[in-house]
C-alpha positions in Angstrom: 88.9 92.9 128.9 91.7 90.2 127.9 94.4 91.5 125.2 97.7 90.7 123.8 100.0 93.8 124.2 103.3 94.5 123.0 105.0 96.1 125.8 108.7 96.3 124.3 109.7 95.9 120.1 111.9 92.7 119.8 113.2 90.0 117.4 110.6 86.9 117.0 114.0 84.8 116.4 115.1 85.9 120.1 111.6 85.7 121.5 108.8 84.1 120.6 106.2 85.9 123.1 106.5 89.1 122.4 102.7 90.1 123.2 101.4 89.4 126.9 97.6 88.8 128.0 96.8 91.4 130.3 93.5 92.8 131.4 92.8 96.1 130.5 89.7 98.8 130.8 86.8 97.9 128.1 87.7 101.4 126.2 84.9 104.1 126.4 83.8 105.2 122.4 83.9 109.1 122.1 81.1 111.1 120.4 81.9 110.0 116.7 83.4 106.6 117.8 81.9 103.2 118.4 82.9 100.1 120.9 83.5 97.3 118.6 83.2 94.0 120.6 85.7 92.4 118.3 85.1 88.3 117.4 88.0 88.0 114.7 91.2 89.7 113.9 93.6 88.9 111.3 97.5 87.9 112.1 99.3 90.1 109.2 103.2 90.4 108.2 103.1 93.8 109.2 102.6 92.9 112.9 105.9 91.8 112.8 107.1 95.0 110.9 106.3 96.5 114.1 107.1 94.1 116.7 110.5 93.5 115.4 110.6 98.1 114.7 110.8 98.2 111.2 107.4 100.1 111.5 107.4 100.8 115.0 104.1 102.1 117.1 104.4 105.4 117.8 104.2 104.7 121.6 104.7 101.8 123.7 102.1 99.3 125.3 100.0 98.8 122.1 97.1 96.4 121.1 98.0 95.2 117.4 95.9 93.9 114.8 94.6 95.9 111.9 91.7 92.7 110.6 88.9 93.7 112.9 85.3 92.2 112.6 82.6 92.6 115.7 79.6 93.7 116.5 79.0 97.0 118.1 78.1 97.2 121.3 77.7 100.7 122.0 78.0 104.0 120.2 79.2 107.6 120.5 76.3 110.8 120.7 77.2 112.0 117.2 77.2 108.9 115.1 74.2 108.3 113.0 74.6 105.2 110.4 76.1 102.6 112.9 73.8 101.0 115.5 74.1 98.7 118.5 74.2 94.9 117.2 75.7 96.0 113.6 78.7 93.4 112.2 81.6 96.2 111.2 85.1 95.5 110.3 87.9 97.7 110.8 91.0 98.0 108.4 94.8 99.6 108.2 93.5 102.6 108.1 92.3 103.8 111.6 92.1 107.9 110.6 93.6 110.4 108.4 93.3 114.3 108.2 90.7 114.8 105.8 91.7 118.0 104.4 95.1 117.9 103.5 95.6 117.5 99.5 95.4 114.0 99.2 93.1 113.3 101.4 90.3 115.7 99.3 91.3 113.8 96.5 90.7 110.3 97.7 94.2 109.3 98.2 94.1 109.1 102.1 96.8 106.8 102.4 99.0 109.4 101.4 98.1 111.7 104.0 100.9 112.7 106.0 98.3 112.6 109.8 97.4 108.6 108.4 97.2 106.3 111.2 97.3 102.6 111.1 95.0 100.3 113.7 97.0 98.3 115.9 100.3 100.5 115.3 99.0 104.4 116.4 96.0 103.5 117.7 94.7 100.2 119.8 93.7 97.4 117.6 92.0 94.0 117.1 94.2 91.6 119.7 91.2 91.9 122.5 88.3 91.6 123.1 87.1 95.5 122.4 88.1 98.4 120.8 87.0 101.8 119.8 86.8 103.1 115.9 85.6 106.3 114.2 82.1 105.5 112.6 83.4 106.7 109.1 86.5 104.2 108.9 84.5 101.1 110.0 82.8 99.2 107.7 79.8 96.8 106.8 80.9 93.4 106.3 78.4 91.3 103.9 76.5 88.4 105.0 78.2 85.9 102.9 81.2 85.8 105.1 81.5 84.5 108.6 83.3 86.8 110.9 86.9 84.9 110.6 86.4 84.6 106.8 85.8 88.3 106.8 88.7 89.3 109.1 91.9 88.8 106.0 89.9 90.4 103.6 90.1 93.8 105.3 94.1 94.0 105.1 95.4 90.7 103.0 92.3 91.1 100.2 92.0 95.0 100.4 95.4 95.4 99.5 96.1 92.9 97.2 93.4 94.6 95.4 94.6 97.7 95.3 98.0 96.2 94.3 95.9 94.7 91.3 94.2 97.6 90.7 97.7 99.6 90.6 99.5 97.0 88.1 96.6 98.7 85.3 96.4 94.8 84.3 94.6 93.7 81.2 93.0 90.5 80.6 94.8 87.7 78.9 98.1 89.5 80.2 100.5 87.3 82.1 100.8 88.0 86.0 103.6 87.0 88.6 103.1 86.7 92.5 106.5 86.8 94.5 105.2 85.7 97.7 102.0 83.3 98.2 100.5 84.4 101.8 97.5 85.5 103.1 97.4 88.3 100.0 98.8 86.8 97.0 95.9 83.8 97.3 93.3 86.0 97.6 95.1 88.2 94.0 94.9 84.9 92.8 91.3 84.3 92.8 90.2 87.6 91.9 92.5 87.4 88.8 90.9 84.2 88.0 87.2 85.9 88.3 88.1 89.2 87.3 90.8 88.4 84.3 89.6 84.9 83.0 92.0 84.9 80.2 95.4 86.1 82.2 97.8 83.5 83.4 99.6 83.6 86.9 103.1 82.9 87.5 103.8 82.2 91.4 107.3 82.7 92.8 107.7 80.8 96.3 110.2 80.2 99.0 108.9 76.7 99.9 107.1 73.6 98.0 103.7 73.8 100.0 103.1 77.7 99.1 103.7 76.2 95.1 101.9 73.7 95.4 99.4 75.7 97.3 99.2 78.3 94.2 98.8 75.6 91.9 96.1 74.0 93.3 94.4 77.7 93.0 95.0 77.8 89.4 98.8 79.3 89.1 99.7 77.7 85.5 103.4 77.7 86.9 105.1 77.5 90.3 108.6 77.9 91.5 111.5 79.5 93.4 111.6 83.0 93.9 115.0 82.2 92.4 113.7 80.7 88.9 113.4 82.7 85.4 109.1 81.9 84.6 109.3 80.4 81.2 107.9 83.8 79.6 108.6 87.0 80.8 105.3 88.8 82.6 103.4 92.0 81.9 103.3 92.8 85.8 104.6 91.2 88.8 103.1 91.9 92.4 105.8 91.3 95.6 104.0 90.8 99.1 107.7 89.4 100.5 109.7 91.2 103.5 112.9 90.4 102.0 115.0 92.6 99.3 116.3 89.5 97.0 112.8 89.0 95.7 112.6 92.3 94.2 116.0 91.8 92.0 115.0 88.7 90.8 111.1 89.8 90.3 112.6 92.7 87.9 114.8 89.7 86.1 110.8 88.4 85.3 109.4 91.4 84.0 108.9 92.0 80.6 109.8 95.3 78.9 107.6 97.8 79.9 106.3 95.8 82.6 105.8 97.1 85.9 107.0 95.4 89.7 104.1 96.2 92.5 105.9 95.9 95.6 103.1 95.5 98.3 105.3 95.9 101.5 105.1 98.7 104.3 108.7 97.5 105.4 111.6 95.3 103.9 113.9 93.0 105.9 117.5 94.4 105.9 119.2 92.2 103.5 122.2 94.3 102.5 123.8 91.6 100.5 120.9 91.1 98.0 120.1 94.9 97.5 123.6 95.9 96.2 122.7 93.1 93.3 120.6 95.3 91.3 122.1 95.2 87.3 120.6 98.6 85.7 120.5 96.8 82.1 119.6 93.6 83.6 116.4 94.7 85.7 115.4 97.8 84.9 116.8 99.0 81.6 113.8 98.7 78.8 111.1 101.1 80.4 110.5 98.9 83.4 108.5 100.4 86.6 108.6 100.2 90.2 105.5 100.9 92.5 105.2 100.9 95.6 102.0 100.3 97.6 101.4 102.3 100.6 98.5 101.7 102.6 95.1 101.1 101.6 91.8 104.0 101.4 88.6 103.1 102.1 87.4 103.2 99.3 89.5 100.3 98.7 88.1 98.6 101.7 84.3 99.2 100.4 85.1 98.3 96.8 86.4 95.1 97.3 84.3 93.9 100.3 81.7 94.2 97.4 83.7 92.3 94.9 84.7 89.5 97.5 80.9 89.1 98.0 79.7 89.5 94.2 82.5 86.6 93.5 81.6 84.5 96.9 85.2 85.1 97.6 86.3 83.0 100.3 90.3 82.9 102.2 91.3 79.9 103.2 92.1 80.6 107.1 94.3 79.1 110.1 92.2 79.9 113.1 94.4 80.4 116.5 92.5 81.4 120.2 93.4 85.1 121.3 95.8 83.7 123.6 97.4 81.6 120.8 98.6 85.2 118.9 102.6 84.8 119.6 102.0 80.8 118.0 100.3 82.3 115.5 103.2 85.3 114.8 105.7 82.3 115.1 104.6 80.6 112.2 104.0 83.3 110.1 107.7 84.3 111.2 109.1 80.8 109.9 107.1 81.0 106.8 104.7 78.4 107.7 102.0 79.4 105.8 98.5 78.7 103.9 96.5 81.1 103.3 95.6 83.3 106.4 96.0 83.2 110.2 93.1 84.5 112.3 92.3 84.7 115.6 89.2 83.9 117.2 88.3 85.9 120.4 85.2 85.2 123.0 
């Protein structure tokens, strides 16, 4: 089968093919596992986490991509919902332990044996791969397999980083960063929380304008005081600045999301904190870590309930470093996916 490896972690500003197409064995499923004959994978920020090692793989050739949809092709002798034919995506979360503390109570992405597709385990950037049958899932009919593929990582966990901010409707929200996730927050605000305005914080003019045209009521700089100070904010940037200024946004009491597995070194902006500036007044920090699958399953049913569709980039297999590239330089709208034979 054809896939894009990473054989060695680099810097995307140094090189700008860091995966190689290589042929490798079709995988063979074990007895609880299927063989996913993948058709779409999401390109996510996070692939450059671990290509450039601020969330490195665990070990070295790896198939990334954690935005898996495919049919199944064949399964394992012990699995008993999934059959040959069925469309399944695959998200973040590839396993976790099942019986440690968190994971009985349904916070799996705590659990210290979590692994992530395409970083512990081989993921979507071929042409097959092999999955547990309880961490794949169904993906609704309303979506075509490249529509489907952003909504396992981008819409999963901009859901969960709703879900976390305990929002009310009619309360104001920010976005610090308008990728693949914060568009996809956006519209489920707008269906979910008709009455709440969105305040969008962007490094360039076509993400603002971008927002706006999905309903933001204002649009600037990551650098710009909003003209009223917001109940929550959610950050989906890599960088460190965004977070001090986000915290200059928040209103008293307010809380900051910060949806990020990884941050950018940026020593320069993270020494800028001001206690009674930012975070004085009862203001809260969260950070997001991972996603459950309940997650997953709760809003693939909510993205089909509300017809919710991403607006995509699709890039060939072979087009995954272009693809990585742009997301790199910030050349974004909406999400990147990749189309594979």
């Amino acid at each position: 089968m054809k896939a894009m490896v990473l054989k060695r972690l680099c810097n995307l500003t140094d090189n700008r093919t860091p995966l190689e197409l290589m042929e490798l064995p079709v995988p063979v499923p074990g007895e609880k596992e299927i063989l996913l004959k993948v058709s779409a994978c999401g390109v996510c920020h996070t692939e450059l986490d671990e290509i450039e090692g601020r969330t490195p793989p665990r070990q070295l050739p790896i198939v990334p991509g954690h935005q898996v949809v495919g049919r199944v092709e064949s399964v394992g002798s012990k699995v008993s919902d999934i059959k040959t034919g069925d469309r399944v995506g695959v998200a973040w979360i590839f396993s976790a332990c099942g019986a440690c503390k968190f994971c009985l109570a349904g916070n799996e992405n705590l659990c210290q044996s979590f692994e992530a597709t395409g970083r512990d385990a081989n993921g979507g950037y071929a042409q097959y791969m092999t999955v547990a049958e309880s961490f794949a899932y169904s993906i609704p009919k309303v979506f075509s397999d490249a529509q489907a593929a952003p909504l396992l990582c981008a819409g999963a966990i901009g859901y969960r980083s709703l879900r976390l901010t305990g929002l009310k409707d009619g309360q104001r929200l920010g976005l610090t960063g308008f990728g693949a996730s914060g568009h996809l927050v956006l519209k489920m605000v707008k269906y979910r929380h008709p009455n709440t305005e969105v305040y969008v914080f962007a490094r360039s003019a076509e993400e603002r304008a971008f927002a706006k045209e999905l309903g933001a009521v204002w649009a600037g700089n990551t650098t710009e005081h909003a003209p009223y100070k917001l109940d929550s904010i959610i950050d989906t940037t890599p960088a460190w600045e965004p977070i001090v200024e986000a915290l200059a946004n928040l209103e008293s009491g307010g809380r900051l999301l910060i949806n990020a597995i990884r941050k950018e070194d940026d020593k320069h902006s993270l020494l800028k904190l001001d206690y009674p500036a930012h975070l004085w007044l009862e203001k809260e920090i969260k950070s997001v870590a991972n996603i459950t699958r309940r997650d997953v399953k709760e809003f693939l049913s909510l993205a089909a309930e509300m017809n919710l569709k991403p607006e995509i980039q699709v890039f060939a297999l072979e087009q995954a470093n272009e693809a990585l590239f742009e997301l790199k330089t910030g050349k974004i709208r909406g999400a990147k996916v990749l189309e594979i034979d």
